[in-house]
C-alpha positions in Angstrom: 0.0 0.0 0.0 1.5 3.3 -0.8 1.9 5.5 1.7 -0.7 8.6 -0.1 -3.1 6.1 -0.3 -3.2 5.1 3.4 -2.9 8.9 4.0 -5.6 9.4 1.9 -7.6 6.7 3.6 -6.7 8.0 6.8 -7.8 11.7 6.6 -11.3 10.4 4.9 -11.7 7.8 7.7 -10.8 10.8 10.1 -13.4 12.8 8.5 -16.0 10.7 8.5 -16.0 9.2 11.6 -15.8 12.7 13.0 -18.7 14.1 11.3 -21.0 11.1 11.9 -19.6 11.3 15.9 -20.8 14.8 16.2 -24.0 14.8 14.0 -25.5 11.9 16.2 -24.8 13.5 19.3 -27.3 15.5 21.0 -25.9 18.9 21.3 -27.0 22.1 20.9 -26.1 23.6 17.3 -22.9 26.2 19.0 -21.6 23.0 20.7 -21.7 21.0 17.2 -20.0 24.0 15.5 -17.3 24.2 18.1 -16.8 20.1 18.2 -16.3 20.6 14.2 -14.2 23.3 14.3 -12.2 21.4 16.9 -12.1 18.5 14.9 -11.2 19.8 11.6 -7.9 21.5 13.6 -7.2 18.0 14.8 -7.6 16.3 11.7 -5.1 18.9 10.3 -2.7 19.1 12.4 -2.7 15.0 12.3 -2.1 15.4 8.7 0.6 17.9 8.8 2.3 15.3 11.5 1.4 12.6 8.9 2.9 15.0 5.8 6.0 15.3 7.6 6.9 12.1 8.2 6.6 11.3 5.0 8.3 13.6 3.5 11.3 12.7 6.0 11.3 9.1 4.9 11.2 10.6 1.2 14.2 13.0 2.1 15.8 9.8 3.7 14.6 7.5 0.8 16.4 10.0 -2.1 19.7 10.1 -0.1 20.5 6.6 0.2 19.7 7.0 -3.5 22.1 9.1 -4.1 24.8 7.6 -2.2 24.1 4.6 -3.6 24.0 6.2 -7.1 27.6 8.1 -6.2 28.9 4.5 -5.6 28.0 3.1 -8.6 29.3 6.0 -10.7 32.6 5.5 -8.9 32.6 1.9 -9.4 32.3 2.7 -13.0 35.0 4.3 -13.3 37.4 2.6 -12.0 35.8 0.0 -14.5 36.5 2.1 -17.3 39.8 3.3 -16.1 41.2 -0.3 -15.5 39.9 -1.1 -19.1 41.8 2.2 -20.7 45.4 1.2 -18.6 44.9 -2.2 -20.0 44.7 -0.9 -23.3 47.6 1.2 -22.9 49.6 -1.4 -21.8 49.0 -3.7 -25.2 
């Protein structure tokens, strides 16, 4: 599962459940606002959490990359360079 569509799941689910919570509760109409209000914060500051460990593990993800990409251009090289000395050397 990738990881927007769990966070995409996650936030609906979030959502829903929320708005279902506070719509069959018997509360006054100022209290309902306030619940959603206080709720929609929530849900957003859970995805924000959510967003930024993601994009860590992405940031994290794209430097091993790179280190692993800087290793195989080196390897490659020294490839190269071993096949030009041989050549040289004939």
């Amino acid at each position: 599962m990738s990881a927007s569509k769990f966070f995409g799941g996650f936030i609906v689910g979030a959502a829903i459940g929320a708005v279902a919570g506070i719509l069959l509760a018997p509360k006054s109409g100022e209290e309902t606002r306030q619940i959603l209000a206080d709720t929609a914060k929530d849900v957003a500051r859970r995805a924000d959490e959510t967003a930024k460990q993601i994009q860590s593990k992405a940031d994290d993800a794209v430097s091993e990359l790179q280190k692993k990409g800087e290793e195989i251009k080196d390897k490659l090289q020294d490839l190269i360079n071993k096949q030009k000395d041989k050549k040289e050397e004939e």
